[in-house]
N, C-alpha and C positions, 0 to 999 in steps of 0.2 A: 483523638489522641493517636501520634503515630507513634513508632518504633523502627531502624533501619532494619534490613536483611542483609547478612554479609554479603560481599558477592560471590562468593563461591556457592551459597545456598540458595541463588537466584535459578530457576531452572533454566533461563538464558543461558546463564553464563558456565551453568553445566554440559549446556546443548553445544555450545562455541568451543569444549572441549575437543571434539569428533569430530571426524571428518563427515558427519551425516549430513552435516550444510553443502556440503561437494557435490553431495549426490542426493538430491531432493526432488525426483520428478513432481509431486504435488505440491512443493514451494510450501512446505510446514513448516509456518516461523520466520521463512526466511527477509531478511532486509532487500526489498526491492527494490529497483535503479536500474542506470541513469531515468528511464520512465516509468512507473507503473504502469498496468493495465494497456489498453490495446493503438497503438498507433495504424490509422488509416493505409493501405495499400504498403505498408513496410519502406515508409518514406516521410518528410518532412518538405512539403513544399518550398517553404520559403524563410531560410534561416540563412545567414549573414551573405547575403543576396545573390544564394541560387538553391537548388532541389539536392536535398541529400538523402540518400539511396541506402537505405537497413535490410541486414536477411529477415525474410520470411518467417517465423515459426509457430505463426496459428494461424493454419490455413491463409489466407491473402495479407495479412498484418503482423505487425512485428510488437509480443505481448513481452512484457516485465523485462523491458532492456536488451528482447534478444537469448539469442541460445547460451550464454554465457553472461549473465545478469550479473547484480552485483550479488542477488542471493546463493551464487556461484564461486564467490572470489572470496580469499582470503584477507581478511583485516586483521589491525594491529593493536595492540596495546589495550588495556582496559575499557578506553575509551571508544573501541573499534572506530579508528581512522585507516582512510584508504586514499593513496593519490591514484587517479583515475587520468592514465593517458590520454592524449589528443589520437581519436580514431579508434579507441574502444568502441567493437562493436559497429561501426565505421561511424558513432557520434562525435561530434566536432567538440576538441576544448579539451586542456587538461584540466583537472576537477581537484579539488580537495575535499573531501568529505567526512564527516563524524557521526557516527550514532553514539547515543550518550541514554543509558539505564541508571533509572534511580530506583533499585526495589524496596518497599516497604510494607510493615502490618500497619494497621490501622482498625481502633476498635470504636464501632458506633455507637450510640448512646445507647440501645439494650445491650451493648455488651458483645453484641457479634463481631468476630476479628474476619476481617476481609486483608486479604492479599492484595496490595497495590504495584504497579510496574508502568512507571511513567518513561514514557522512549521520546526523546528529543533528538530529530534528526537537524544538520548543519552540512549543504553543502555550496564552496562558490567558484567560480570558475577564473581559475588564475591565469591560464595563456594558451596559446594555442589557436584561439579562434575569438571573434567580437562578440560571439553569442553562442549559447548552446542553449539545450531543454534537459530541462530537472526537474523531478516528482517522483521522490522516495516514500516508499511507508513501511509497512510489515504486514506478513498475509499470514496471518491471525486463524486459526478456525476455532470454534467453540460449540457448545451442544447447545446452550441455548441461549439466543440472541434476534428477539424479532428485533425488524427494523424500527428508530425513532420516530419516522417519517415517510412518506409514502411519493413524494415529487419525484420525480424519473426524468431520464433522459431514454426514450422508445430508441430500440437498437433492432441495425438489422440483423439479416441472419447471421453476420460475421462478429458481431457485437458493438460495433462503431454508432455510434446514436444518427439519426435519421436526418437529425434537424437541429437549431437551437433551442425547437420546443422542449417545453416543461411539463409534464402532467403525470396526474395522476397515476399510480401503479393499478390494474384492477387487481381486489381480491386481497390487499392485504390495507391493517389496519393499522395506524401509529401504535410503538408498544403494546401488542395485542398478541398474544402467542397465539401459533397454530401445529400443526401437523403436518409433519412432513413424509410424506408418503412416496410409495417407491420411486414415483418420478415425477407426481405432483406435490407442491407446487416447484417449479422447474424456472427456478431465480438465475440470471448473473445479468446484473443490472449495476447501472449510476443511479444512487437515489441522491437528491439534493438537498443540502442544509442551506445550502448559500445562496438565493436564488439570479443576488446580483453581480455578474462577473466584474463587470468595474470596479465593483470596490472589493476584488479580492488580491491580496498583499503577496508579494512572489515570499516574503518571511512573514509566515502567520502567526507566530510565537506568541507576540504582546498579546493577541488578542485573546479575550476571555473563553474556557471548555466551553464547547457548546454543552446542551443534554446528551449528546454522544461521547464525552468527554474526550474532546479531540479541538483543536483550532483550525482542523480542514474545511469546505466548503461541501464536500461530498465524502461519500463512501461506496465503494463495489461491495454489496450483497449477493454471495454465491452458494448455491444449496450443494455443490459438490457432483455434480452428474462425470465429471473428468475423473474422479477421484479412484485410482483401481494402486492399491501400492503392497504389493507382495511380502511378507519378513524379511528382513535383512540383519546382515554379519553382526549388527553393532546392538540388536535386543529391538528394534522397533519391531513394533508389530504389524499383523497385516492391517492395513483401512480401506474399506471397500466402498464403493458408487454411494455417495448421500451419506457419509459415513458424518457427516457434521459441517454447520456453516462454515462461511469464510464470510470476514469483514476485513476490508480496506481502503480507511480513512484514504483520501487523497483531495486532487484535484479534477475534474470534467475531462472525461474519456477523450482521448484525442485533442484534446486543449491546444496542443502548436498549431493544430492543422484549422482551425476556425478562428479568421480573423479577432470576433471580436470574447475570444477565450483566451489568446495567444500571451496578454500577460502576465496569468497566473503559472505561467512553466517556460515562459521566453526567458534566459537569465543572461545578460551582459557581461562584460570582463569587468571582474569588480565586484560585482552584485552577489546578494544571499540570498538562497532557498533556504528557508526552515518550514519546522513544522512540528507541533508535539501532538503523540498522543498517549493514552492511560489506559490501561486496562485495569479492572476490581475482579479478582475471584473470592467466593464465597464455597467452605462444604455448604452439601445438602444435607 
């Protein structure tokens, strides 16, 4: 059984009140774009047929859109839509883009009411250029949240995966909670739902939640080792190193930059990126 949440008592839509999205060094919450996670050497080899050149901003690659991402910029209307100019960030293509919150309770058959927040992101690229790259999510952190699954993408020291190989994570188990200790274990990985890139859909919507409840192929698993965020003006508090996961449904790390990744975040003039995901909280 559900029941809606007004919006106004969504904590979303409380958070979108303040300017704390402006100023988020640990990206709490915020709506990622134009790409999540980490793009290869702060570059796009080969998009509508030559080499397009992004600032730097983790260490040699260019992570969550750049210094001014979209979990940086201002949106509109309930719906939060944003048009996204051609050279945002110096990414090619004017963009239109929607995130769209549905909050809701929902009570299970004992009778426990869980907090539901379904986020359907919508974005497609109207002019400007014959092709861009899109892969939005939300960078989520929660206390506790072991991984569904254990399949990885091996990254090197900058975080860019190694190879197309797949394998196993050592050391952690599908759905098995552990301990997270001062600095073991020391996660920020691609783990893989999806293991076949061909058939993964640049709009994953249709397709069924997976057990992660999400339509992504993958998600980043982060234990928090960046995490240092002092109090501030607006009531946040301080959160410090390992202070709590991060998960971020998406698409395969670096996806433009590996031939044969490049169509689940390659988008055409015309074309749609989507993508939904859900979160459930529960008290303790």
């Amino acid at each position: 059984m559900t029941s809606p949440i007004s919006e106004n008592s969504s904590p979303k839509a409380q958070s979108c009140k303040s300017l704390r999205y402006r100023t988020n060094p640990a990206h709490f919450g915020a709506t990622i774009g134009r790409v999540a996670n980490r793009l290869k050497d702060a570059r796009i080899d080969n998009l509508n047929g030559g080499v397009v050149l992004l600032e730097a901003n983790n260490g040699p690659n260019t992570l969550h859109g750049g210094k001014e991402g979209w979990g940086l910029k201002g949106w509109r209307g309930p719906e939060l839509a944003r048009d996204v100019h051609h050279g945002d960030e110096n990414f090619p293509g004017e963009v239109e883009a929607w995130v769209r919150y549905s909050p809701y309770e929902e009570v299970e058959g004992g009778g426990e009411k869980a907090v539901v927040l379904e986020m359907e992101y919508e974005a497609q690229l109207v002019d400007g250029a014959e092709e861009t790259v899109l892969n939005s999510t939300n960078h989520t952190f929660a206390h506790k949240s072991p991984p569904p699954t254990n399949p990885h993408l091996p990254p090197d020291s900058t975080g860019i995966p190694h190879s197309t190989d797949i394998s196993p994570y050592p050391g952690i188990t599908p759905n098995q909670t552990f301990t997270l200790g001062l600095t073991e274990p020391d996660i920020d990985d691609c783990f893989i739902l999806n293991k076949d890139p061909s058939s993964i859909l640049l709009d994953t919507r249709p397709l069924p939640l997976t057990t992660f409840l999400t339509t992504e192929p993958a998600f980043q698993f982060y234990t928090g080792k960046y995490v240092n965020v002092v109090p501030r003006a607006d009531g946040s508090p301080r959160r410090v190193l390992r202070a709590g996961f991060c998960v971020e449904p998406s698409r395969y790390v670096n996806a433009a930059n590996v031939e044969a990744w490049r169509g689940m975040t390659v988008v055409k003039k015309g074309e749609v990126f989507g993508c939904k995901i859900v979160y459930r909280a529960w008290k303790d």
